[in-house]
C-alpha positions in Angstrom: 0.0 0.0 0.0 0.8 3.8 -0.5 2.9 5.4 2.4 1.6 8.8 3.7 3.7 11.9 3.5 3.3 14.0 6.7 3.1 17.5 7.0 6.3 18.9 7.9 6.6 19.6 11.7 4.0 17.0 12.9 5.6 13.9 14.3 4.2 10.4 12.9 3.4 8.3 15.6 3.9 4.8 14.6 0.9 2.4 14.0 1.5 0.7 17.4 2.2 4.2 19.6 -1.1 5.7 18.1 -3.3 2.5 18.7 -1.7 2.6 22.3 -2.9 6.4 22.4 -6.1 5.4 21.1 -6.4 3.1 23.9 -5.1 5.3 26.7 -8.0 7.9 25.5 -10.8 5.2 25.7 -11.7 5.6 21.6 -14.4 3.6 20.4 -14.7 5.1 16.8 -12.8 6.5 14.2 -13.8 9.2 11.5 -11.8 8.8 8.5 -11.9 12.6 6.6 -11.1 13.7 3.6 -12.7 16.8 0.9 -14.3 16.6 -1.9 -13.4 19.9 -4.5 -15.6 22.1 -3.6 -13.8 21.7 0.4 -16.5 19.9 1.9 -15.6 17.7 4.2 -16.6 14.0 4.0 -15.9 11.2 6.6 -16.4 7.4 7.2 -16.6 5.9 10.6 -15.1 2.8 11.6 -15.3 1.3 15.1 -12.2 1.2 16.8 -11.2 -2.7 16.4 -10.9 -2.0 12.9 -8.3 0.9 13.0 -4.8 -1.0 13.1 -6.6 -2.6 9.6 -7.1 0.5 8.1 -3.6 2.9 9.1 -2.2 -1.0 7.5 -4.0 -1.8 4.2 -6.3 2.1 4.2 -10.1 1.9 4.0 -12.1 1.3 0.8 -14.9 3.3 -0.6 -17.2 4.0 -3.3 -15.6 7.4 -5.0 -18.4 7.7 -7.4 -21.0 8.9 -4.8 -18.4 11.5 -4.4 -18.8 15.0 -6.5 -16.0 15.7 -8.6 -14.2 12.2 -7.8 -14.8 9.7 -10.6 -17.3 8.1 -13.4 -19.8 4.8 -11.7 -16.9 2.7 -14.0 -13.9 3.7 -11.8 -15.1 4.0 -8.2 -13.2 1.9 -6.6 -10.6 3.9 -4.3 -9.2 3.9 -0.7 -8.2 6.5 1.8 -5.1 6.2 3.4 -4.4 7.8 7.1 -2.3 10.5 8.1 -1.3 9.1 11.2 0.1 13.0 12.2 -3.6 14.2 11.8 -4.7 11.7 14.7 -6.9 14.5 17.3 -9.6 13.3 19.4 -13.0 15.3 18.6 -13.5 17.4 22.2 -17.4 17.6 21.7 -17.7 13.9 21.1 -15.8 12.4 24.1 -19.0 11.9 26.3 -20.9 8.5 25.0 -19.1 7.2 22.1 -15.6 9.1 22.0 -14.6 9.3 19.0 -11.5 10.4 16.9 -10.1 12.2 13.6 -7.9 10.9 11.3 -7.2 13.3 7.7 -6.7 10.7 4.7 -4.9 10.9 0.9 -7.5 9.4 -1.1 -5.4 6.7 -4.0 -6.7 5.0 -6.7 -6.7 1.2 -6.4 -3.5 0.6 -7.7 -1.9 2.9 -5.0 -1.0 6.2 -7.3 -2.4 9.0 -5.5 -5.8 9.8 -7.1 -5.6 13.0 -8.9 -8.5 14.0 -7.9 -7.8 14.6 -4.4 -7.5 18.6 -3.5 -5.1 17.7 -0.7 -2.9 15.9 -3.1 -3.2 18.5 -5.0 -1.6 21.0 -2.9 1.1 17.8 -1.8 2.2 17.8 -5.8 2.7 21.3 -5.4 5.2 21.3 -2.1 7.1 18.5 -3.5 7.6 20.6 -6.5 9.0 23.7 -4.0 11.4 21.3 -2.1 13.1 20.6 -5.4 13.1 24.5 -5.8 15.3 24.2 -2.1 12.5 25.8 -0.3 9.3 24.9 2.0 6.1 27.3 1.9 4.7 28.8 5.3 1.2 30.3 5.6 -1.1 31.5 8.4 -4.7 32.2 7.4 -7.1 34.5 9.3 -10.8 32.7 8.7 -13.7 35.5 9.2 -17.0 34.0 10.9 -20.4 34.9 11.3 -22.7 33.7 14.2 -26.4 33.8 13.8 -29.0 32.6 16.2 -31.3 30.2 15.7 -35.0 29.8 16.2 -36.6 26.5 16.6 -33.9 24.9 15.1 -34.0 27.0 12.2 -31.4 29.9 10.9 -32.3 33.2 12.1 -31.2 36.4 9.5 -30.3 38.2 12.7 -27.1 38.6 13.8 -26.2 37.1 17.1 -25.1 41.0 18.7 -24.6 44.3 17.5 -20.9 44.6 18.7 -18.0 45.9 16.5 -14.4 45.5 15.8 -12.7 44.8 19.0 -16.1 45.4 21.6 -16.3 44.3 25.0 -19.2 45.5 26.2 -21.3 44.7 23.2 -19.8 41.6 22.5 -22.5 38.5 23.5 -20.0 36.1 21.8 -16.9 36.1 24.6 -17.6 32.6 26.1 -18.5 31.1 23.1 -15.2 32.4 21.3 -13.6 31.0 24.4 -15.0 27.6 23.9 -14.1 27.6 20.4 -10.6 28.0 21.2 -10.7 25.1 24.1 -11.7 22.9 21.5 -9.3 23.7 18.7 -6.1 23.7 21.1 -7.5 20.1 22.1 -7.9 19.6 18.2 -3.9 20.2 18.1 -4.5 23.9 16.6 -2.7 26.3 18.5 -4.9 29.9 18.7 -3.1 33.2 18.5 -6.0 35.5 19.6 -9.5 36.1 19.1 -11.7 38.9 18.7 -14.9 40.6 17.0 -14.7 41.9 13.9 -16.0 44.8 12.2 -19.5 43.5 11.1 -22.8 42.7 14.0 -22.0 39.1 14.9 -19.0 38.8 12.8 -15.5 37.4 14.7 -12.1 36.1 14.1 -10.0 33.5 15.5 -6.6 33.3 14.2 -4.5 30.3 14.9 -0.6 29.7 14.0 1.7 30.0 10.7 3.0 27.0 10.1 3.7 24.6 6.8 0.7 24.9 4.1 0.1 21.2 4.1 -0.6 21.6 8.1 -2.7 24.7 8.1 -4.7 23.7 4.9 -5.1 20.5 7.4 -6.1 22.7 10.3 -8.0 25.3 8.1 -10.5 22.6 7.3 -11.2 20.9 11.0 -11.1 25.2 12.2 -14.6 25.2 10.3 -16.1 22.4 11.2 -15.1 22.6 15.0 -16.2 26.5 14.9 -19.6 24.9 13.4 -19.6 22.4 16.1 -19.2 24.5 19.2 -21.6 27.0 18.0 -24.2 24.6 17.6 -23.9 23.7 21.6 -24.5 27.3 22.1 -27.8 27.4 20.3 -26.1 29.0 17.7 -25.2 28.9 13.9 -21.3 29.9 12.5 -21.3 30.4 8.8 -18.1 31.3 6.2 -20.4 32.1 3.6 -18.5 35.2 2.2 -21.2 37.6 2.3 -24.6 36.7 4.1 -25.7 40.0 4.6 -25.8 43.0 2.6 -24.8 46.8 3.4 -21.6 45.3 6.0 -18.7 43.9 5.6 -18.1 40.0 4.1 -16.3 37.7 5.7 -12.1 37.2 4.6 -9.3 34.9 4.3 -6.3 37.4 4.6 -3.8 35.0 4.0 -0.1 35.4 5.0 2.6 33.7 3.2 6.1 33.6 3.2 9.2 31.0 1.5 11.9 29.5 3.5 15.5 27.7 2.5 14.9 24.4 3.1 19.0 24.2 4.1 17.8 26.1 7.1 19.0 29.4 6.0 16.2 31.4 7.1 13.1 33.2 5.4 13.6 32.9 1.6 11.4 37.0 1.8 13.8 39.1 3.9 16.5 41.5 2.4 17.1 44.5 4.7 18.2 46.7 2.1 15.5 46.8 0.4 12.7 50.1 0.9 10.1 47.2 1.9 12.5 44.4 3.0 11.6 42.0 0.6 13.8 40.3 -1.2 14.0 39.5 -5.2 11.8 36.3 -4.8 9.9 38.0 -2.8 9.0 40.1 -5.3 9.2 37.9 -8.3 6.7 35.9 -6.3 4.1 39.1 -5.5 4.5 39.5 -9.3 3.0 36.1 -10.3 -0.1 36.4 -7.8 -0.6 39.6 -9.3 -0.2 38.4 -12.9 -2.4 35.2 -12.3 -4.9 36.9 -10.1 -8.0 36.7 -12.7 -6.9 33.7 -13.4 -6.8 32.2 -9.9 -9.8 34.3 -8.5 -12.4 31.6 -8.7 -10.3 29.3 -6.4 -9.9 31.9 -3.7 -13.7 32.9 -3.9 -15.4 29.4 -5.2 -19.1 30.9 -4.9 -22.1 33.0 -6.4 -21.7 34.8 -3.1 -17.9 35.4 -3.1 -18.5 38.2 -5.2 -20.8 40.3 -3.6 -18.0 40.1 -0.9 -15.3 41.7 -3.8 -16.9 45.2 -3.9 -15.5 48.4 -3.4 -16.2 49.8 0.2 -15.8 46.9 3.1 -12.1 46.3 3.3 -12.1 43.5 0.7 -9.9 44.0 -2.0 -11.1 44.8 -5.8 -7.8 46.3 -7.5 -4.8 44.6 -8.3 -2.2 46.1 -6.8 0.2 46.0 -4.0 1.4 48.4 -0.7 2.7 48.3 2.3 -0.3 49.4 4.4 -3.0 50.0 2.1 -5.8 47.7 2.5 -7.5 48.5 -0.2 -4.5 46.8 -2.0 -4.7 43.1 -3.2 -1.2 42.5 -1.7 -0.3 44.0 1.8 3.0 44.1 3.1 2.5 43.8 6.6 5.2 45.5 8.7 8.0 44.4 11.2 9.7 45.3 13.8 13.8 45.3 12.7 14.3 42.5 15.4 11.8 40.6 13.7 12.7 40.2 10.0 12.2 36.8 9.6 8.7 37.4 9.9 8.8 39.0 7.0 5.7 37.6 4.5 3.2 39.4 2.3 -0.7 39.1 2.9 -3.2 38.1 -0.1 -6.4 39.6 1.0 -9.0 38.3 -1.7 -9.5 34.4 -0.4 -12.4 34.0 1.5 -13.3 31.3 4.1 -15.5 29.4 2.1 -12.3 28.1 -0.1 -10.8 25.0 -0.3 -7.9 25.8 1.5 -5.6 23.1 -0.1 -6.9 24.0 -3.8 -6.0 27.5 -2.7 -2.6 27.0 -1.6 -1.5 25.2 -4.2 -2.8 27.8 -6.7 -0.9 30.5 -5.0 2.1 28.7 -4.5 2.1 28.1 -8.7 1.2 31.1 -9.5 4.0 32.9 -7.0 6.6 30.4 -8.3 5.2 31.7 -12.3 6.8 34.9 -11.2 10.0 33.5 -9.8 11.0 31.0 -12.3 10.4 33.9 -15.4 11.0 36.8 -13.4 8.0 38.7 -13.9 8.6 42.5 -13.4 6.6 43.6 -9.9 4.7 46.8 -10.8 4.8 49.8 -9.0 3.2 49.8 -4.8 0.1 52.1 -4.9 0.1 53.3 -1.3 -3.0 55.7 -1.6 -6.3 54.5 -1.2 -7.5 52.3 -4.6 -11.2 52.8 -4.1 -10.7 56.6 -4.5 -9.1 56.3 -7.7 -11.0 57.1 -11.1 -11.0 54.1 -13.9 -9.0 56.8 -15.8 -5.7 57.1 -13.1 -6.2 53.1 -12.5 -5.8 52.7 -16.4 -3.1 55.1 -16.4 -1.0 53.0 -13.6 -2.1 49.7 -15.0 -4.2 48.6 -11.9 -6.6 45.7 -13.0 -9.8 44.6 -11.1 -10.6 41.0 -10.2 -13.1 39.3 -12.0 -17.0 41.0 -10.9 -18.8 37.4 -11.4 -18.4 33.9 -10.3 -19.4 33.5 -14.2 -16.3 35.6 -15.2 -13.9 34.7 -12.9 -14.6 30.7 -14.7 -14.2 32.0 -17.7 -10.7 33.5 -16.8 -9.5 30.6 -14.8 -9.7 28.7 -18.0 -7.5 31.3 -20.2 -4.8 30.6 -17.7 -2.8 27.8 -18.1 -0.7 28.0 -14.5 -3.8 27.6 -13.0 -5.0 25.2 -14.8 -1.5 22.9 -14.4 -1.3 23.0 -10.7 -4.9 22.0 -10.4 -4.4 19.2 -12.7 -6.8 18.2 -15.5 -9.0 16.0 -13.2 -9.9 19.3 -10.6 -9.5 22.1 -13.1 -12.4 20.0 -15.2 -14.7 19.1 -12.1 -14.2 22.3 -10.2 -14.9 24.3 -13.9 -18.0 22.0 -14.8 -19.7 22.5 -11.0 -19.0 26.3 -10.9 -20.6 26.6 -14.4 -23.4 24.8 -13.1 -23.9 27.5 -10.4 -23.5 30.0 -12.6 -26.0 28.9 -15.3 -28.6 27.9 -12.7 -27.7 31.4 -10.8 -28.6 33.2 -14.5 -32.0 32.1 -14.7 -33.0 32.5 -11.1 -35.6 35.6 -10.8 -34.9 36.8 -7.4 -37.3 38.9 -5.1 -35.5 41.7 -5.4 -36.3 42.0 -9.3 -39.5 41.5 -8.6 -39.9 44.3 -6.1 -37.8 46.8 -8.5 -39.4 45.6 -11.8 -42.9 44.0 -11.6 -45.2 47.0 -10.5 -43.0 49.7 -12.8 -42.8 47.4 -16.1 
């Protein structure tokens, strides 16, 4: 059978040392996760007597039943265990305690399946180690909480606190909890807070290698989804759920290091903005790719109400130092802290597939490196005040305005394209055109209410 690659950083427990864990922590089931393209994550549970079995010989399933994975005629594949993913699920230890193992999903001769968005992202690192460096990102997931009423999704907000309240803030404990459960979910929480929006918040948890946030990026949703649910509550990523306030982000800081242990691949002190020439050859393929990548980052009809001019959420394509109305932030730091040095892509949103995502970014930022693509010039003034006329004149492009659009230029670019592989870049194309078509010929109420009496 296929062996596992492990994140780097996260120690493999052998097959004996995690059954003995598994034992000490009184398991009786397993879930066995993996995502589908769109980032949803599936699972099958096994009782515990079956676990040595499956981190052996991996666990068989029916890929066909899963969207994007394969035709009826090929559906045979099996998942194989990370065993460094192994976390016991905090909400489920009362009753049947159960535990989480994150699987690469192979075809039945044991080649990966290409198919598999984590593997994706894995092709992707192993083609950056031969470069001689590793790829380090720390993503900050916006949330929404809404309340719930008789089991059913309220449209109200759960408070009418803003960024950084106290007072206001009816969220505290539950933001608290939240973080209980991730640290016991091996996730290790910076800080927390409320963000700008009523009933809008942000947890941010710890840079580390893009395999192992991806990893942690998916169980952050799902345990945020979790917790909130015990509260009475609902937590949603959706990019935008309500109009006239700010969408929800996936500011997303990134950064290359020497894998001879040489330090952060970004940093040159002599430079105005302390970036080095990868660095900047790297800004200069996001920017060059980031039509082509846009419906990646923001997946959904919904993404792009999100991408408008007005709530923080970046529209031009451009870069600064500490313009946020830039697509590329520079954040600063302090001189005894250069080897923090990374740049911020603020367009992904939370409702992403966080390994497709990563992987596109790291292609696209390599683009720049391996053909040196010239970085154009920062724009530290605000974008949004900007005529089309002085953005035309300093060659400042917009993202894409439509899901339908941003399709349409995700297939004219071939980088994309590549590090998605022909078996994504075909699913993820054919279900976001099914969106869009079925988006098309929706008449919504809010035609009705502008059109119907006046026409």
């Amino acid at each position: 059978m296929a062996s596992v690659a492990r994140a780097p950083g996260r120690s493999e427990p052998s097959i004996a040392d995690l059954l003995a864990r598994a034992g000490e922590e009184r398991i009786d089931f397993v879930n066995m996760q993996f995502t589908d393209v769109m980032g949803i994550v599936k699972s099958v549970t096994m009782p515990i007597a079956e676990l040595e079995d499956a981190l052996t010989n991996g666990v068989w399933f029916d890929g066909s039943a899963i969207d994007g994975f394969t035709r009826i005629a090929e559906s045979d594949m099996f998942l194989m265990p990370d065993r460094s993913t192994f976390a016991v699920i905090p909400w489920e230890k009362s009753g049947h305690s159960t535990a989480r193992l994150i699987c690469d999903v192979h075809k039945p001769n044991g080649d990966p399946f290409p198919g598999d968005p984590r593997g994706v992202l894995k092709r992707q690192l192993a083609r950056l180690a031969n470069l001689g460096y590793s790829y380090q990102i720390g993503p900050e997931l916006e949330f929404f909480l809404f309340r719930k009423e008789d089991d059913q999704i309220s449209p109200l907000p759960h408070d009418r606190a803003g960024y950084f309240d106290v007072s206001t803030d009816l969220a505290s404990d539950v933001r608290k909890d939240m973080v209980l459960a991730l640290a016991e979910m091996g996730i290790t929480v910076e800080q927390a807070h409320h963000e700008v929006a009523s009933g809008q918040h942000e947890i941010d948890f710890r840079y580390a290698d893009a395999l192992q946030t991806a990893d942690n990026a998916i169980t952050f949703k799902y345990t945020l989804k979790a917790i909130a649910q015990r509260h009475g509550l609902h937590a949603t990523f959706m990019p935008k759920p309500m109009e006239g306030i700010a969408g929800s982000g996936m500011h997303t800081h990134l950064s290359l290091s020497y894998l001879d242990g040489d330090g952060n691949a970004f940093v040159d002190e002599a430079d105005p903005y302390g970036l080095s020439r990868v660095a900047r050859q790297f800004m200069a393929g996001l920017l060059y790719h980031a039509r082509g990548m846009s419906s990646v980052f923001a997946p959904l009809i919904n993404s792009y109400r999100r991408l408008v001019p007005g709530f923080e959420a970046p529209v031009y394509i451009g870069w600064a130092n500490s313009n946020r109305s830039a697509l590329i932030r520079v954040p600063a730091v302090r001189p005894h802290k250069r080897q923090s040095t990374r740049i911020e892509l603020r367009c992904p949103d939370p409702s992403c597939n966080p390994y497709l995502t990563f992987a596109v970014m790291l292609a696209c930022g390599l683009d720049g490196v391996e053909n040196d693509l010239p970085l154009p010039e920062p724009v530290e003034e605000n974008l949004y005040h900007l005529t089309e006329e002085d953005l035309a004149r300093r060659n400042v492009g917009v993202l894409p305005a439509t899901l339908g659009e941003a399709v349409t230029e995700m297939q004219q670019d071939p980088v994309v394209r590549a590090a998605l592989g022909e078996h994504v870049f075909s699913h993820l194309v054919a279900a976001q055109k099914q969106e869009w078509d079925a988006f098309r010929k929706h008449v919504s109420q809010w035609e009705r209410d502008r059109y119907l009496e006046l026409y």
